[in-house]
VOSE-936128 format. One record per residue: residue in three letters; y, x, z negated of N, C-alpha, C, O, CB in turn. Coordinates in steps of 0.001 Angstrom, whole numbers, plus 500000, padded with zeros to 6 digits. Glycine has a CB too. Layout:
BEGIN
AlaYXZYXZYXZYXZYXZ
...
***
This chain:
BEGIN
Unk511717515152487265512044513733487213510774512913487028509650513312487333512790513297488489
Unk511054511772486518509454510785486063509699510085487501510691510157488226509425509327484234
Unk508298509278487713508015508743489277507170507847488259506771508322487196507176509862490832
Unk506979506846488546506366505675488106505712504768489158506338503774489526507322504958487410
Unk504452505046489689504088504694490767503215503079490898502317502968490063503365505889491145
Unk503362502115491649502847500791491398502026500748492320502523500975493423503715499666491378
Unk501040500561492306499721500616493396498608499221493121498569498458492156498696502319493057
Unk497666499252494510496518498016494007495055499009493751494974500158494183496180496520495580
Unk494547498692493391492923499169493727492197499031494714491088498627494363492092498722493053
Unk492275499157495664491864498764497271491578500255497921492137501121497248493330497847498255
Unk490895500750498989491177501186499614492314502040500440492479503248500612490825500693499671
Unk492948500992500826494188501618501599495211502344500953495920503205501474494903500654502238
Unk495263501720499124496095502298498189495443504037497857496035505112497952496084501170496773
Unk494203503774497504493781505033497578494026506339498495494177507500498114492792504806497626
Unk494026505924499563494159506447501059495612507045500802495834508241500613494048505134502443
Unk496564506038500825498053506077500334498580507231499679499433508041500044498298505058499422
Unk497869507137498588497968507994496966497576509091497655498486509917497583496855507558495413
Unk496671509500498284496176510650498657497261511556499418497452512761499249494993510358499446
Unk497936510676500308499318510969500939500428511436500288501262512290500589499785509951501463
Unk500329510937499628501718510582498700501864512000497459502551513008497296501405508687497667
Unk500684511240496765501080512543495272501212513772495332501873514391494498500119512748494209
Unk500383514531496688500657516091497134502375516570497348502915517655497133499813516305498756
Unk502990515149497906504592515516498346504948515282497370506154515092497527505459514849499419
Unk504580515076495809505832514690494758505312515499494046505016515027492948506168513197494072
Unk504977516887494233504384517889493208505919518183492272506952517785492810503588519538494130
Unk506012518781491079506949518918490882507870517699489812508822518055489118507208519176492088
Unk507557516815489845507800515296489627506710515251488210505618515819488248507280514118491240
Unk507110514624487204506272513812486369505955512844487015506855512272487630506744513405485221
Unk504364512244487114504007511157487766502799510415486932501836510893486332503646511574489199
Unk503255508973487142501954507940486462501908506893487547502771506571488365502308507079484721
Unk500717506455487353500198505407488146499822503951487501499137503907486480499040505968488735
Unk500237502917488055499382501469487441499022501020488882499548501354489943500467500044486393
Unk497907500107488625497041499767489251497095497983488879497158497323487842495797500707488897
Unk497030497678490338497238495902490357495618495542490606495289495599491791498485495136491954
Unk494727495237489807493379494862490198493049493601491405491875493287491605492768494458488849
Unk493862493109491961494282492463493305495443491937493465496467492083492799493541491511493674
Unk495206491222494520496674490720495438496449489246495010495453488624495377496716490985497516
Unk497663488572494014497760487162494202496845486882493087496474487590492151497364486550495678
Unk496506485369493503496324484671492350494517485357492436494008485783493473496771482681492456
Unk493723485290490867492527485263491220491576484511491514490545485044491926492211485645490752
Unk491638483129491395490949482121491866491271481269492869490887480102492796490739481518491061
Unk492033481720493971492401480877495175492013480037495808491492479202495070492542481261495888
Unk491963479746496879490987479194497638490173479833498331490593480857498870491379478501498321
Unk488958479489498505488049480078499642488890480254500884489494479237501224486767479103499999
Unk489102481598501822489641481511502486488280481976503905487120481956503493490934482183502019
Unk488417482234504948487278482475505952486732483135505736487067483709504700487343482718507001
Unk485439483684506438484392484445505769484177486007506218483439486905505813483106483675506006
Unk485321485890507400485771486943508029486740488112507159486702489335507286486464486325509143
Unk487639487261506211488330487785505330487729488014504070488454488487503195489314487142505234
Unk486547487773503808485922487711502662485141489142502695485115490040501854485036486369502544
Unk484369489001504264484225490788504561485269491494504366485049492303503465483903491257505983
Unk486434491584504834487347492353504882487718492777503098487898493923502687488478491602505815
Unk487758491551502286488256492252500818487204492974500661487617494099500378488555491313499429
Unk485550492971500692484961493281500125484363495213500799483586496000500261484189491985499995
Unk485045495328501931485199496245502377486386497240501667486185498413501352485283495855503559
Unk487263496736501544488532496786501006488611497237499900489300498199499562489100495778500967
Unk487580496277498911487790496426496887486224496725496667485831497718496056488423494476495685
Unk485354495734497243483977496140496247483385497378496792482899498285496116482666494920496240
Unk483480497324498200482956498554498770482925499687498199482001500273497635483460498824499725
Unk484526500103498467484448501636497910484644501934496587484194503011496197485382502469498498
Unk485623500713495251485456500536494091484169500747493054484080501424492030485806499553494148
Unk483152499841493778481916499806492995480922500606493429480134501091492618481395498585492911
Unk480817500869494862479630501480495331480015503293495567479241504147495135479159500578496860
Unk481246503638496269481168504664497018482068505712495816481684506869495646481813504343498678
Unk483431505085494940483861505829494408483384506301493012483900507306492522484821505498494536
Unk482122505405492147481293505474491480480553506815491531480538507763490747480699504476491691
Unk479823506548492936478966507806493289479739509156493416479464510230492881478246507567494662
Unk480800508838494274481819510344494342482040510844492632481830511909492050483799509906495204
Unk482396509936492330483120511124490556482276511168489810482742511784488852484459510588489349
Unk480475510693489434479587511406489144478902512468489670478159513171488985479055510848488960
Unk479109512643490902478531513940491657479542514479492106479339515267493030477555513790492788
Unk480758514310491720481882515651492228481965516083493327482577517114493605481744516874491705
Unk481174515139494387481541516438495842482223515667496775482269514439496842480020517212496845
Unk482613516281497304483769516332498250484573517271499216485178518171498634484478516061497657
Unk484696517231500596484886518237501242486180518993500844487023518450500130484811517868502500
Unk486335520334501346487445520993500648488851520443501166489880520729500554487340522572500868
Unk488865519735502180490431519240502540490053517334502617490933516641503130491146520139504551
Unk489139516831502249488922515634502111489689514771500994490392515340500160487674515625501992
Unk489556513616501006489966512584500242489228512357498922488066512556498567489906511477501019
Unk490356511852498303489961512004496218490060510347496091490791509539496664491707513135494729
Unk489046510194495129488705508728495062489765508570493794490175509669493422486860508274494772
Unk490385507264492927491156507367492355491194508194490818492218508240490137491389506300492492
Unk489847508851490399489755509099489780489988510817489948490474511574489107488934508387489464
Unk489661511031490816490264512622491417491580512799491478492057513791490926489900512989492884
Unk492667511604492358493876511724492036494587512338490766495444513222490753494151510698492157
Unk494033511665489710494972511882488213494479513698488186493944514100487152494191510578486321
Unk494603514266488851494743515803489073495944516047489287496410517135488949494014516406490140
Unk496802514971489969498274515056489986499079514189488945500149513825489434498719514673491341
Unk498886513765487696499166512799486868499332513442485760498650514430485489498301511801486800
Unk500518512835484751500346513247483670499664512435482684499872512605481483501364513590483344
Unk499019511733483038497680510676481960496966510288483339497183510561484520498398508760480738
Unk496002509515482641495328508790483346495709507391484097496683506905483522494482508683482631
Unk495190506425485390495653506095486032494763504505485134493582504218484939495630506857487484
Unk496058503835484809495960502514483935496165501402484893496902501446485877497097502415482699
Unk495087499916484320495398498880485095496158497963484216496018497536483070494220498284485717
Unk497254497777485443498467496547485034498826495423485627499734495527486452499654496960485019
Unk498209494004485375498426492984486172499342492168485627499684491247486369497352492352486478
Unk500088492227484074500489491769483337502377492536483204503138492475482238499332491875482308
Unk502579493120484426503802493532484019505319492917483988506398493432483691503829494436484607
Unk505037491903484319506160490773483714506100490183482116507025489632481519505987489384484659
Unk505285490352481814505154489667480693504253490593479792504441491709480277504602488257480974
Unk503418490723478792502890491462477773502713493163478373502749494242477781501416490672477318
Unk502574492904479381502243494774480045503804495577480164503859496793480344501391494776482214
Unk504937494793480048506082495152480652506532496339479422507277497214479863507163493734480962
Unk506194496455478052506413497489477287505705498296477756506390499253477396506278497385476070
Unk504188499139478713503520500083478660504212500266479819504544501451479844502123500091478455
Unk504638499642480889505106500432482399506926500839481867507575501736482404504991498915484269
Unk507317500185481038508879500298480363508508502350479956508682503443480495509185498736478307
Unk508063501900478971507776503564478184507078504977478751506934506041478150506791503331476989
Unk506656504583480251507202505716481131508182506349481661508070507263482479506956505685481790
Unk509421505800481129510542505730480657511024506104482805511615507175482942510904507024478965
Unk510793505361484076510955505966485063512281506648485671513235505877485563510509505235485698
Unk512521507525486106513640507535487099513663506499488292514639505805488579513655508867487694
Unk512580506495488874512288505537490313510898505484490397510154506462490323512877506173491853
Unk510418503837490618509478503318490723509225503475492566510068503447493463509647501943489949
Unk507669503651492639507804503476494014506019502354493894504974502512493263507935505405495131
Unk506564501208494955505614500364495332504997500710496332505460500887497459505976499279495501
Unk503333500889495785502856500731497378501490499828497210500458500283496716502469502446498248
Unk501623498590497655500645497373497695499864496872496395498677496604496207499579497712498689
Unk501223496844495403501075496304494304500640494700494021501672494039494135502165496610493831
Unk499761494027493770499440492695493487500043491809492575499633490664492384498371492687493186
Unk501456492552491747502055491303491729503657491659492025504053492800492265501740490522490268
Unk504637490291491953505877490299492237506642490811491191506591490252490096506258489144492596
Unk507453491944491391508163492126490169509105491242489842509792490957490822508722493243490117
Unk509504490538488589510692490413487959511458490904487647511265492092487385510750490143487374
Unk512659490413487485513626491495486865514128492057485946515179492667485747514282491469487010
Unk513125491748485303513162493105483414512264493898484020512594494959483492512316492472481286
Unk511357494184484750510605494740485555511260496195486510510953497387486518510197493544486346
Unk512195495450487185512967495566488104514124496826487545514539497829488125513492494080488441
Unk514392496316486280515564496959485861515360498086485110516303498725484643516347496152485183
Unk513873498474484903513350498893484165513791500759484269514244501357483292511986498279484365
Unk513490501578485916514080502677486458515417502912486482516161501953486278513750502761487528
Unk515763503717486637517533504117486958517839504441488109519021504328488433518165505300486255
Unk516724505015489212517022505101490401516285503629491255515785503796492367516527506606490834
Unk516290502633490787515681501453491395514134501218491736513320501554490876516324501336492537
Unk513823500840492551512491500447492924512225500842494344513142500358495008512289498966492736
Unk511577501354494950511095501254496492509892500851496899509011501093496074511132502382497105
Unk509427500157498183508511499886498264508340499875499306509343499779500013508247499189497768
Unk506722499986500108506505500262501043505936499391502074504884499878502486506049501069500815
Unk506243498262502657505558497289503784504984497840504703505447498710505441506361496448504473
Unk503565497204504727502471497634506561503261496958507005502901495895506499500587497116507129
Unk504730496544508016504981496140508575505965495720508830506343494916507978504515495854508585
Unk506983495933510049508709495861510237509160494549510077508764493539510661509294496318511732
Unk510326494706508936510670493812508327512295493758509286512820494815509634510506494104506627
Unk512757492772509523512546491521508682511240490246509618510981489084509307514440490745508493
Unk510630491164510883509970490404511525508347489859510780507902488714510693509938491162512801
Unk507913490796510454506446490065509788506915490459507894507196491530507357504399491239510570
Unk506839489355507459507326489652505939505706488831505672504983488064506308509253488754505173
Unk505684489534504324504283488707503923502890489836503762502917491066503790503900487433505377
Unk501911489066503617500638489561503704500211489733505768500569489191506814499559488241502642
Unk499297490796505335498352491238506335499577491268507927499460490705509016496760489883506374
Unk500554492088507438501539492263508682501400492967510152501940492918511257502534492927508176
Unk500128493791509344499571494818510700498769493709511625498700493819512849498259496334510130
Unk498185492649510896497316491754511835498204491154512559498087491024513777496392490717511210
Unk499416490626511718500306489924512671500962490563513942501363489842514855501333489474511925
Unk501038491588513976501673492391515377500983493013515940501596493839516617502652493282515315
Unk499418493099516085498436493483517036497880492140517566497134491988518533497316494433516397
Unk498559490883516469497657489536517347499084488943518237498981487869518830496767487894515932
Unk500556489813518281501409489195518872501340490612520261502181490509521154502919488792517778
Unk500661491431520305500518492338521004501654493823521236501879494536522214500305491568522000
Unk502237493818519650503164495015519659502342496223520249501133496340520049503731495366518119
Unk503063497084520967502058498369521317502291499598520063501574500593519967502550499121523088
Unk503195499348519352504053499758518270503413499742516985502793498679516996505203498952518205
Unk503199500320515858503291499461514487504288500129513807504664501241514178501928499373513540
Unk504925499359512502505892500028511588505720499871510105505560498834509460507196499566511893
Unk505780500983509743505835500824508219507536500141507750508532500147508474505509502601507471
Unk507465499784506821509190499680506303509273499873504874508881499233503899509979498106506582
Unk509955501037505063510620501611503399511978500554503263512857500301504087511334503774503391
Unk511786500106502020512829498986501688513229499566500108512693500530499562512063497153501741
Unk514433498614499478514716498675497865513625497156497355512850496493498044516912498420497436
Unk513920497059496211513174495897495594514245495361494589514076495790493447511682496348494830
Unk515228494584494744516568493779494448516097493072493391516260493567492276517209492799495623
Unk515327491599493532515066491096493289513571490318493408512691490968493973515871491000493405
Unk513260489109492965511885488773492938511499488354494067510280488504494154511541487898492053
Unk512167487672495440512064487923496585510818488439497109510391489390496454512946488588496802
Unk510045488059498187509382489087498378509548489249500366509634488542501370507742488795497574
Unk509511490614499965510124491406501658511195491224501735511580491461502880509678490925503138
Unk512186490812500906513901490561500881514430492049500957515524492023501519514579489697499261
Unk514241492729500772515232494110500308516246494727501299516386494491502499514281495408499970
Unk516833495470500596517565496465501833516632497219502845515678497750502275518443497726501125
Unk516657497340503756515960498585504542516480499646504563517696499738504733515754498472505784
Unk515598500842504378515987502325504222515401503196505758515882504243506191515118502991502600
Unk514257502410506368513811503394507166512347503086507779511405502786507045513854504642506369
Unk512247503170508998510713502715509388510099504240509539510595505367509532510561501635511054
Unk508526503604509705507906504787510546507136503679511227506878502487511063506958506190509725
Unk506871504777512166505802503991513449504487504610513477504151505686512984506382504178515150
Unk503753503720514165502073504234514352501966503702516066502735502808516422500605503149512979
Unk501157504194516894500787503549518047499403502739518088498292503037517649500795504541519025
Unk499824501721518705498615500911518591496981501278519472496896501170520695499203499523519080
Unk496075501606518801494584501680519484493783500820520145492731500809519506493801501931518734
Unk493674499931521277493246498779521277491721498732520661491313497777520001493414498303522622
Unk490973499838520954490132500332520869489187500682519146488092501111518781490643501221521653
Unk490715500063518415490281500487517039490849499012516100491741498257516490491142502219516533
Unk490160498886514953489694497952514293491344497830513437492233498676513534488118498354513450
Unk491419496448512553492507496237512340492198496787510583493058496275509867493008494666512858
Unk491808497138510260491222498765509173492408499685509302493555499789508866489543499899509926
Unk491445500396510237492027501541511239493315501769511240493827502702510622491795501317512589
Unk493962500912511955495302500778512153495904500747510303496124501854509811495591499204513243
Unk496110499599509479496351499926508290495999501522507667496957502255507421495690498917507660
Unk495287501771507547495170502916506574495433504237507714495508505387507283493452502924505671
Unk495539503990508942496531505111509690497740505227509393498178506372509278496686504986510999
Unk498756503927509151499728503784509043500410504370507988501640504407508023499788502831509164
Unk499768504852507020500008505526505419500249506944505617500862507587504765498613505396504299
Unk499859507417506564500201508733506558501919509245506962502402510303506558499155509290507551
Unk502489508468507633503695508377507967505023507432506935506192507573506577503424507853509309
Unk503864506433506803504840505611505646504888506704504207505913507072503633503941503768505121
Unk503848506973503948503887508026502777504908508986502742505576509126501718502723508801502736
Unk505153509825503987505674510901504332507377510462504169508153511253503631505063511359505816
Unk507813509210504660509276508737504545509271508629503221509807509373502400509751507398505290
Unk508423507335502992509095507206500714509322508595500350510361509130499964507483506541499057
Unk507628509309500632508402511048499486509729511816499882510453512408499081507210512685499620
Unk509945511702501355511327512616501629512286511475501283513409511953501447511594513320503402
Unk512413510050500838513566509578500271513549509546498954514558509549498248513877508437500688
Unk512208509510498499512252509649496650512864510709496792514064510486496636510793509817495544
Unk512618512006497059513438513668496670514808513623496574515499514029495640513265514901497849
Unk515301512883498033516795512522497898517086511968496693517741512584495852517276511591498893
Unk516625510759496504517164509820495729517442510629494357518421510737493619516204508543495624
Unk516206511115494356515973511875492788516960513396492769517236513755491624513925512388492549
Unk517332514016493541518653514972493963519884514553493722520694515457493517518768515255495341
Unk520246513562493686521550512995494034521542512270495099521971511122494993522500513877494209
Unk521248512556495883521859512099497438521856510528497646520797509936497438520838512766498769
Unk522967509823498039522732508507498259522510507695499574523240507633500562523623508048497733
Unk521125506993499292520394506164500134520785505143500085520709504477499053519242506075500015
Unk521311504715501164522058503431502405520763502660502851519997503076503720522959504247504172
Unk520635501671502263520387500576502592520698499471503663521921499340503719520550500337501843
Unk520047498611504548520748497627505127519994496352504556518887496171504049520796497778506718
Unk521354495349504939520608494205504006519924493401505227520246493682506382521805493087502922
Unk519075492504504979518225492312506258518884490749507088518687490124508130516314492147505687
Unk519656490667505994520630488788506367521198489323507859521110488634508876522627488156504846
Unk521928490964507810522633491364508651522007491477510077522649491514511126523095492423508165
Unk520489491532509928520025491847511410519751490979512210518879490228511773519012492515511535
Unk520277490609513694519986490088514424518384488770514401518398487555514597520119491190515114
Unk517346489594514119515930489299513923515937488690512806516762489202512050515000490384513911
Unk515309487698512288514905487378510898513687487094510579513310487201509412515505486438510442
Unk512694486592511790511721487275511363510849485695510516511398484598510410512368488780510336
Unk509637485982510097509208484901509076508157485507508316507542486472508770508693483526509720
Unk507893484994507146506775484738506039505336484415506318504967483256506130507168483657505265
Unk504349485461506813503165485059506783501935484949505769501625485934505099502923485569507525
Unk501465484137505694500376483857504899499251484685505482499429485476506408500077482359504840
Unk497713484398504710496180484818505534496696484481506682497803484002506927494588483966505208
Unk495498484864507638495319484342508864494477482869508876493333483002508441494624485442509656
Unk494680482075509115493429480824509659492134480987510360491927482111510816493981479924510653
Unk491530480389510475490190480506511340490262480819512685489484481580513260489456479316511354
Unk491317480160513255492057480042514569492473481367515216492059481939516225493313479219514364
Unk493582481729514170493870482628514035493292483828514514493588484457515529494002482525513196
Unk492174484140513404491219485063513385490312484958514839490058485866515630490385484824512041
Unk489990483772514885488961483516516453490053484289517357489663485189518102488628481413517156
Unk491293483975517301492052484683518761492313485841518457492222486473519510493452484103519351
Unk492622486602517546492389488012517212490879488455517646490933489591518117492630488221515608
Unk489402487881517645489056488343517853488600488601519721488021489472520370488634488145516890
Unk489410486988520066489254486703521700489920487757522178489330488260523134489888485294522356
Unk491161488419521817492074489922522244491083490681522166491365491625522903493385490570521257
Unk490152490841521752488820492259521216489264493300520213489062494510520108488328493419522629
Unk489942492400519509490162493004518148489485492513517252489212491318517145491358492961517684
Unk489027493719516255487884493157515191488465493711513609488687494921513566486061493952515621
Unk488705492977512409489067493222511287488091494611511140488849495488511554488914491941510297
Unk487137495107510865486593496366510467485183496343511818484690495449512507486059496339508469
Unk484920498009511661484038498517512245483589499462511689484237500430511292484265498733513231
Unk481853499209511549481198499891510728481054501689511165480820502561510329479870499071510654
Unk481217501892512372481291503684512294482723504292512226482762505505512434480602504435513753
Unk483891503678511976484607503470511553484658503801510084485108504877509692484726502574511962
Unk484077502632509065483578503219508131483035504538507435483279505230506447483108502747508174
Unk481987504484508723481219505902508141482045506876508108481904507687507193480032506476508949
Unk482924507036508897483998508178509291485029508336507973485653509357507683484965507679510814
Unk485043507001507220485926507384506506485244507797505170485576508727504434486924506406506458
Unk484089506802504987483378507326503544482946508832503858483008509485502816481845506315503047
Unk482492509672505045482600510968505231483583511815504737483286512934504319482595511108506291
Unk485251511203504744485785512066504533486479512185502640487481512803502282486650511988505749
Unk485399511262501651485863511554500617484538511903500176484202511392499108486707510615499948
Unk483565512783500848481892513368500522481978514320501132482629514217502172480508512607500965
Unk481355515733500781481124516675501488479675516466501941478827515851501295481442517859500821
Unk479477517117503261478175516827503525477242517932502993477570519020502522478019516612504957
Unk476289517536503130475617519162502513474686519521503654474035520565503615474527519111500803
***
């Protein structure tokens, strides 16, 4: 079956992918790549978050995954920078920010069974949308219908869940976080660990649900949805965080990234010598 996979260039997507493409062996698979989240000239937002993208995109984009795929090394059960991935691909892994409009013939003519989203930078439409035969899925840092939006993991370590949840959903319409729900996974919260940490922990479990429901889906078997109007909770739409915000996230002694933290992770897509 074709898999048509929608991803960002970030970090955590990488991390993701790493999860992910080992369980869909078997599968024709392609990748597009959202070169960010949202508009590109926004507003200046805090400077706290400005570390955080650049941890996020320039970090390991320009500096760390550069160096990995000219020198090839990497430990034998370690992490593949995105250019190692397409080891599981049948082409190479293309960037698409344009898939509503002029890009929508190159992601069309992967001709998909089922698209699966995971922290794609833009909203699909629905020539977009309609594009698979087994629909769209996608994957939220965060239990819907309560934190919908951006940066959901921040929102429920700054409301003090001890919990976190991924949420496997459908993708209906242009909506965003509207879908049916198919299925959470959970992570436990670290107080002790950076709001990084927590995100790109959370992928290992969210990964693990999409691939055992893509298989279904792609088998026959039919996946039940709930619609989210129906649940008790409804939950709201978050934006960035504010300055405020961020100051009381960090008054809890929670900190957006930590640098040995870091090291731990750029370790695990380098072998040491």
């Amino acid at each position: 079956m074709k898999i048509t996979i929608l991803s960002n260039r970030d970090l955590a997507s990488c991390v993701a992918l790493n999860h992910l493409l080992p369980m869909l062996s078997g599968h024709s698979l392609r990748i597009f790549l959202s070169s960010r989240v949202g508009k590109k000239n926004g507003p200046k937002g805090p400077e706290a978050l400005d570390t955080l993208k650049f941890v996020e995109q320039d970090l390991f984009n320009l500096l760390m995954f550069p160096l990995i795929d000219r020198s090839e090394q990497r430990s034998a059960d370690g992490l593949l920078s995105f250019k190692g991935l397409e080891r599981y691909l049948d082409a190479p892994i293309d960037e698409l920010n344009d898939i509503n409009g002029e890009g929508l013939l190159k992601y069309a003519e992967t001709d998909p069974d089922l698209v699966l989203s995971i922290r794609y930078g833009v909203i699909l439409r629905d020539a977009a949308i309609a594009v698979p035969k087994q629909g769209v899925l996608n994957l939220h840092s965060g239990r819907l219908p309560n934190y919908k939006g951006v940066m959901a993991t921040f929102r429920a370590l700054l409301h003090g869940d001890s919990e976190l949840n991924m949420t496997l959903h459908t993708i209906d319409d242009s909506g965003i976080d509207t879908g049916k729900i198919i299925a959470y996974s959970s992570f436990p919260v670290d107080l002790n660990k950076s709001y990084l940490w927590h995100v790109l922990g959370l992928y290992e479990g969210g990964c693990r649900l999409m691939a055992t429901t893509a298989q279904k889906i792609l088998s026959g078997d039919i996946v039940q949805g709930v619609e989210q109007s129906s649940l008790p909770e409804q939950g709201e739409y978050f934006t960035f965080p504010t300055v405020d915000e961020l100051r009381k996230f960090t008054d809890l002694g929670f900190r957006l990234v930590d640098s040995d933290e870091l090291a731990d992770m750029a370790g695990m897509f380098m072998r040491e010598d």
